[in-house]
C-alpha positions as CSV (number, residue, x, y, z in Angstrom):
1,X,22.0,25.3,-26.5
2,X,21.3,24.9,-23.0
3,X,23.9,27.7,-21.5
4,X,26.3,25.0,-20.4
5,X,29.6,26.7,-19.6
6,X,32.6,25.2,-17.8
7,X,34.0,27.9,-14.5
8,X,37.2,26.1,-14.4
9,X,37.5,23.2,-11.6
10,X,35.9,22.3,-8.1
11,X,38.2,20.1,-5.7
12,X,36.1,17.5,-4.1
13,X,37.6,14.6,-1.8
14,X,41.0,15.8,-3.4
15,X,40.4,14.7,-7.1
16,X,39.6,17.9,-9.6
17,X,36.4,17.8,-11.8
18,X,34.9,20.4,-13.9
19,X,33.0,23.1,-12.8
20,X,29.7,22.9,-15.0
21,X,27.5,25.9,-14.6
22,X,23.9,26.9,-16.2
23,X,22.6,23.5,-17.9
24,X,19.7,23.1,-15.2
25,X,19.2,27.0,-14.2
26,X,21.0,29.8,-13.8
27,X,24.2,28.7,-11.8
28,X,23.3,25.7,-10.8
29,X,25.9,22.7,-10.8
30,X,26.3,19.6,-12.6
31,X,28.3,16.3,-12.9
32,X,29.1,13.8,-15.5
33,X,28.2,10.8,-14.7
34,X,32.3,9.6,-15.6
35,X,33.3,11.2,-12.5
36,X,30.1,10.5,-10.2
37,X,31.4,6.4,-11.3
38,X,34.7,7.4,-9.3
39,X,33.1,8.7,-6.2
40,X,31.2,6.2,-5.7
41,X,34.2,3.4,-6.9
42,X,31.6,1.9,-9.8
43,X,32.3,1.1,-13.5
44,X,30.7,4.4,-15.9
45,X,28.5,1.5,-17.7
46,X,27.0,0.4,-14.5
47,X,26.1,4.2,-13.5
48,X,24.3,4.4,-17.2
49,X,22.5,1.2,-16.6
50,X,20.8,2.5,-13.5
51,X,19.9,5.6,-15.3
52,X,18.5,4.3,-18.6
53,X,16.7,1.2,-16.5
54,X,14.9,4.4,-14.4
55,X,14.7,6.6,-17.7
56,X,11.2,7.7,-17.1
57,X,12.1,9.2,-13.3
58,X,14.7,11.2,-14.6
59,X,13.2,14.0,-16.4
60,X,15.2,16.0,-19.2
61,X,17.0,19.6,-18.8
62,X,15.4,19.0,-14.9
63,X,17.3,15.5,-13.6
64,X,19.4,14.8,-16.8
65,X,20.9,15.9,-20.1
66,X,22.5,13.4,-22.8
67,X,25.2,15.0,-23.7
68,X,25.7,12.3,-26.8
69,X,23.8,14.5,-29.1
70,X,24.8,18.5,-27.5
71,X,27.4,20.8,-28.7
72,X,28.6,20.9,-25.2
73,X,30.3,17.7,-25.9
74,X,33.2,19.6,-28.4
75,X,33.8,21.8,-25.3
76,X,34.1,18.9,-23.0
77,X,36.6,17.8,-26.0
78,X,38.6,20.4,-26.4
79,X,39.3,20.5,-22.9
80,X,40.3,16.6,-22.7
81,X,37.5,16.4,-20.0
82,X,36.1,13.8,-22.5
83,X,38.3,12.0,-25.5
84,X,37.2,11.1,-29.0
85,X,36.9,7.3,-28.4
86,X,35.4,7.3,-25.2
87,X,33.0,9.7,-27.0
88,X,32.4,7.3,-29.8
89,X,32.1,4.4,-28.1
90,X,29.3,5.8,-25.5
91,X,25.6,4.9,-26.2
92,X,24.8,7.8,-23.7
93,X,27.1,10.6,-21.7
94,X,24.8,11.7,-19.2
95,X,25.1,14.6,-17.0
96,X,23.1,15.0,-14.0
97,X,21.8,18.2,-12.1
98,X,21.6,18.0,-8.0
99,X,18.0,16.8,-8.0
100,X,19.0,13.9,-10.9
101,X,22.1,12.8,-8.6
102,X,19.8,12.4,-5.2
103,X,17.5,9.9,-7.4
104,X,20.7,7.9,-8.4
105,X,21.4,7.6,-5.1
106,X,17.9,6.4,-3.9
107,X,18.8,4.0,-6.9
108,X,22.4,2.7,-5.8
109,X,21.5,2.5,-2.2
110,X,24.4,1.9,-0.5
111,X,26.5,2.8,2.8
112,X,29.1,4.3,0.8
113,X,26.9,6.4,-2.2
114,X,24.9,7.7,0.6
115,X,28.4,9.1,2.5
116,X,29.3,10.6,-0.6
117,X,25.8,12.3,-1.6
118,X,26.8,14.1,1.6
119,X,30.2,15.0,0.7
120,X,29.1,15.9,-2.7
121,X,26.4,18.2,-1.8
122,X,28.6,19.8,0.8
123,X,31.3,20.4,-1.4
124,X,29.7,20.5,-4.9
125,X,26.4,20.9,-5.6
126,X,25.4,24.1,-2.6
127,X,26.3,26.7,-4.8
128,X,27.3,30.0,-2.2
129,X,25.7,33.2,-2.5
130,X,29.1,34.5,-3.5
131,X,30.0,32.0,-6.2
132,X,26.8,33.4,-8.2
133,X,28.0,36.1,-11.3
134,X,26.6,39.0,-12.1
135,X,24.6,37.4,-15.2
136,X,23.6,34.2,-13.2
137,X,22.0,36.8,-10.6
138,X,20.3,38.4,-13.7
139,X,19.1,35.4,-15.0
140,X,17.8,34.3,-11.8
141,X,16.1,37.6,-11.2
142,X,14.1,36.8,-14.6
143,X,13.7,33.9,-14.0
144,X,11.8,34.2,-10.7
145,X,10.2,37.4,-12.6
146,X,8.5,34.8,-15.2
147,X,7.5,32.4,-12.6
148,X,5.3,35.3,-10.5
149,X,4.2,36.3,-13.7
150,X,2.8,32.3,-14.7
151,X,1.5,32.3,-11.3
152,X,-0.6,35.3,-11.6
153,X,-1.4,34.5,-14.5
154,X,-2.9,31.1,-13.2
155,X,-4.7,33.2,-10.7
156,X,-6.5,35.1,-12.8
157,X,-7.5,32.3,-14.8
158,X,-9.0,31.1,-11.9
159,X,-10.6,34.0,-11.2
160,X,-11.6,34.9,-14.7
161,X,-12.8,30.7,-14.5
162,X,-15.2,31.6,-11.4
163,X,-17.0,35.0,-12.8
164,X,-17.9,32.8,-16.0
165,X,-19.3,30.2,-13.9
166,X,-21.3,33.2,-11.3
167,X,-22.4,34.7,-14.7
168,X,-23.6,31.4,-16.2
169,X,-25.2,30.5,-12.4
170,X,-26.9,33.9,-12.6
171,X,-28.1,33.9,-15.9
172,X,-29.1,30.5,-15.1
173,X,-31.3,31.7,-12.1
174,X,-32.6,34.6,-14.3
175,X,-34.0,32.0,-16.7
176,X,-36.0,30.0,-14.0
177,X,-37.4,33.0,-12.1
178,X,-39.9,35.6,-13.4
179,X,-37.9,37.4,-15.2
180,X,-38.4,34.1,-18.0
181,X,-42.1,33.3,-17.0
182,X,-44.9,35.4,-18.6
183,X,-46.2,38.2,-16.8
184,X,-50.0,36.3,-17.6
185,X,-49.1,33.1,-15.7
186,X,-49.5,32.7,-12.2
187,X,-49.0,29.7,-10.0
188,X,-51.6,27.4,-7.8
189,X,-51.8,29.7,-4.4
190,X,-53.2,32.8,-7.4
191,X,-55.3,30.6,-8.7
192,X,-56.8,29.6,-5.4
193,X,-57.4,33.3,-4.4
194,X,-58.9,33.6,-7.7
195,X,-61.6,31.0,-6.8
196,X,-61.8,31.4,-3.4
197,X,-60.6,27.9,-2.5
198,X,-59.8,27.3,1.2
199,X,-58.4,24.9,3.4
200,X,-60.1,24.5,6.7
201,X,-57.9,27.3,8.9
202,X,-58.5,29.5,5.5
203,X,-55.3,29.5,4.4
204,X,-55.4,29.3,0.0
205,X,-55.9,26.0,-0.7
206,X,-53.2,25.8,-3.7
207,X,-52.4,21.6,-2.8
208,X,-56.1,21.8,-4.4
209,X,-55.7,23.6,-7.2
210,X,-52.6,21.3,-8.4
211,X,-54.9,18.2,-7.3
212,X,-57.3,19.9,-10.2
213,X,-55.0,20.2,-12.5
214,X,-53.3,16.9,-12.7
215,X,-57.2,15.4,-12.4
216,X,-58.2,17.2,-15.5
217,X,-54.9,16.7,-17.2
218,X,-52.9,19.5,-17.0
219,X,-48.7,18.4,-16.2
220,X,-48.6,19.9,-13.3
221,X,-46.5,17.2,-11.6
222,X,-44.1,16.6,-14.5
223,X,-39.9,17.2,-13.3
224,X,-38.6,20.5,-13.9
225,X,-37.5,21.3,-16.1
226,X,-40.9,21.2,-18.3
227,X,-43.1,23.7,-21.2
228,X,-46.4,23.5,-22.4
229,X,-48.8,25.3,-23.4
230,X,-50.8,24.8,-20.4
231,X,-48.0,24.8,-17.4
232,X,-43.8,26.0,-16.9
233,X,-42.5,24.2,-14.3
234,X,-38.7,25.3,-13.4
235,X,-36.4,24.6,-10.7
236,X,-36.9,25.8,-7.3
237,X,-34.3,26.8,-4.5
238,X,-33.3,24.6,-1.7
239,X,-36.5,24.2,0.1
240,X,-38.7,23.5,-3.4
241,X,-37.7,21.1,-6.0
242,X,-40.1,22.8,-8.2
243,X,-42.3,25.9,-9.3
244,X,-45.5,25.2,-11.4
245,X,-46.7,28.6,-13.6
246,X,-50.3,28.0,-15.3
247,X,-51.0,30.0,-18.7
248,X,-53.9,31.7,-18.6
249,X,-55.5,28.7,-21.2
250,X,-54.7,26.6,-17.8
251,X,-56.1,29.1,-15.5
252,X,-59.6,29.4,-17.7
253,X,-59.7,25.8,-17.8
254,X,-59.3,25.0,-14.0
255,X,-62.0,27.5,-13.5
256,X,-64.3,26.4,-15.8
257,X,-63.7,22.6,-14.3
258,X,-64.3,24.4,-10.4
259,X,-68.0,25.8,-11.5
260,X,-69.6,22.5,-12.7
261,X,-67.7,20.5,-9.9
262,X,-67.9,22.4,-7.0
263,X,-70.7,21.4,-5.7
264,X,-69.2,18.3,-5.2
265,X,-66.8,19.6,-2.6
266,X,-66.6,18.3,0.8
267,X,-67.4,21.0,3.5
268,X,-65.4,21.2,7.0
269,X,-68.7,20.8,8.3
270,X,-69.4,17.8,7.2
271,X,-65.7,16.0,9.0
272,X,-66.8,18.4,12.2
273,X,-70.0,16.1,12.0
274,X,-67.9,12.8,11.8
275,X,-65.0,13.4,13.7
276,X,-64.2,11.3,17.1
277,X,-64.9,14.4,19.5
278,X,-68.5,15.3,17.4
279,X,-68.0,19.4,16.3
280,X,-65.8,20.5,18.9
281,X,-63.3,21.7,16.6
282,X,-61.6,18.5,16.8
283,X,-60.9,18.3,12.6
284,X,-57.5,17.0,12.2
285,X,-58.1,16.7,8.5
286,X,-59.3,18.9,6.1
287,X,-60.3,16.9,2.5
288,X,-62.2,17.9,-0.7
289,X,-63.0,14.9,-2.9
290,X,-62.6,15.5,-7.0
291,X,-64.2,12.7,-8.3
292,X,-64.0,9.4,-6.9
293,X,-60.6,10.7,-5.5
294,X,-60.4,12.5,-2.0
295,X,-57.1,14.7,-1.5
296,X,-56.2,15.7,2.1
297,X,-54.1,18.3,3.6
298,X,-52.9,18.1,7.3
299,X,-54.0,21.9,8.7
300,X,-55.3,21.3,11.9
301,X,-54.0,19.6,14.8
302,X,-56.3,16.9,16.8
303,X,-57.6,18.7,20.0
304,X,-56.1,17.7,23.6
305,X,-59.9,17.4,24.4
306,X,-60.8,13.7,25.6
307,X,-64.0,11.9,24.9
């Protein structure tokens, strides 16, 4: 069941145990926990007791296998390693891989189990190059073979994992740029050019055109990501949180608003007039009022000129 097999005997510290090969990999040692209670001079029940109270860090076919239940137990049997009332009496007959004996002896903790991990591993457990057969260095070969093929496998899960997520970033990214938004809408700086609305240095006033919107009740200023049938708003890259697109019901509507109301604008002359330094060209700010509201945009810098 688990390719236990029994390569005669092992002489360690002059007492002969049984050589058991191939539970825990391909020809790696084991020992019963009967003789590991001689080594280290305690009674077989008190070596069980410190397994089963640390059952959970002893992980099966890896730290530990109960032989109570395995087939291997007949061979054990038939060779008198192990007798029919010792057999029947046993709750558990535990044997334990290299990696399963170093946590027993972090368990026992003594002077003396620590001497004999030592010894043990010396003259036990460090299998030699030469003491490997022919089939255990086959099995070891495919068995390494399996384990590069899980890891690449892993890999290019990972990497199969990534392209999905570029994929869903880029088709993401597709859906917020032009490529989703109508060829008919445009956003605040078009509309601006459209109508010929300025800030003071001439640059398109498109602060303005959004002021406009919101005043007259288009969502301009709604979080991305938002649809109506006025305005699209999406997400922007790393320097804008948002981009605003106006349908062309929006863009006819804005214009239609900036014909009756423009007169109503406030001219650069007219804070050239009112500034500290009289009409210098001291403007610091350049405003337009909609309404009873007055929107600002910072374009120009105050002159170094004094008074």
């Amino acid at each position: 069941m688990n390719n236990l097999e029994i390569r005669g005997t092992a002489n360690v510290v002059g007492k002969d145990i049984p050589n058991i090969v191939g539970g825990f990999g391909p020809g790696k040692r084991s020992m019963l926990a009967q003789d590991i209670s001689e080594f280290h001079q305690k009674e077989l029940k008190h070596v069980n007791e410190a397994i089963n109270n640390n059952r959970k860090r002893f992980k099966n076919y890896v730290d530990v296998i109960d032989l109570k239940q395995d087939n291997f137990v007949t061979v054990l049997l038939d060779q008198e390693i192990l007798h029919q009332n010792s057999v029947n009496r046993s709750k558990n007959i535990y044997l334990l891989s290299q990696r399963g004996y170093a946590k027993l002896i972090k368990i026992f903790n003594d002077d003396l189990s620590w001497e004999m991990y030592d010894i043990l591993l010396d003259d036990y457990f460090d299998l030699k190059e030469g003491e490997l057969t022919p089939l255990d260095r086959l099995e070891l070969f495919v068995q390494q073979g399996r384990k590069q093929e899980k890891a690449i496998a892993k890999i290019n899960q990972g990497l199969s994992n990534v392209s999905n997520q570029v994929n869903e970033i880029t088709e993401t990214l597709d859906d917020i740029t032009a490529k989703k938004i109508p060829e008919s809408y445009t956003n605040a700086a078009g509309i601006a050019a459209q109508l010929g609305i300025t800030s003071a240095n001439d640059r398109l006033h498109a602060n303005m055109v959004a002021a406009i919107a919101r005043h007259i009740g288009i969502k301009a200023g709604e979080s991305a990501p938002y649809e109506d049938d006025l305005v699209k708003i999406v997400f922007g890259d790393n320097h804008i949180s948002s981009l605003v697109y106006y349908s062309p019901k929006a863009v006819e509507t804005i214009k239609n608003w900036w014909e009756i109301n423009k007169k109503d604008k406030r001219h650069e002359e007219y804070y050239q007039q009112n500034g500290v330094y009289g009409n210098k060209g001291d403007l610091k700010v350049a405003g337009y009022k909609i309404g009873t509201k007055t929107f600002k945009t910072y374009d120009r810098v105050i002159s170094q000129k004094s008074k």
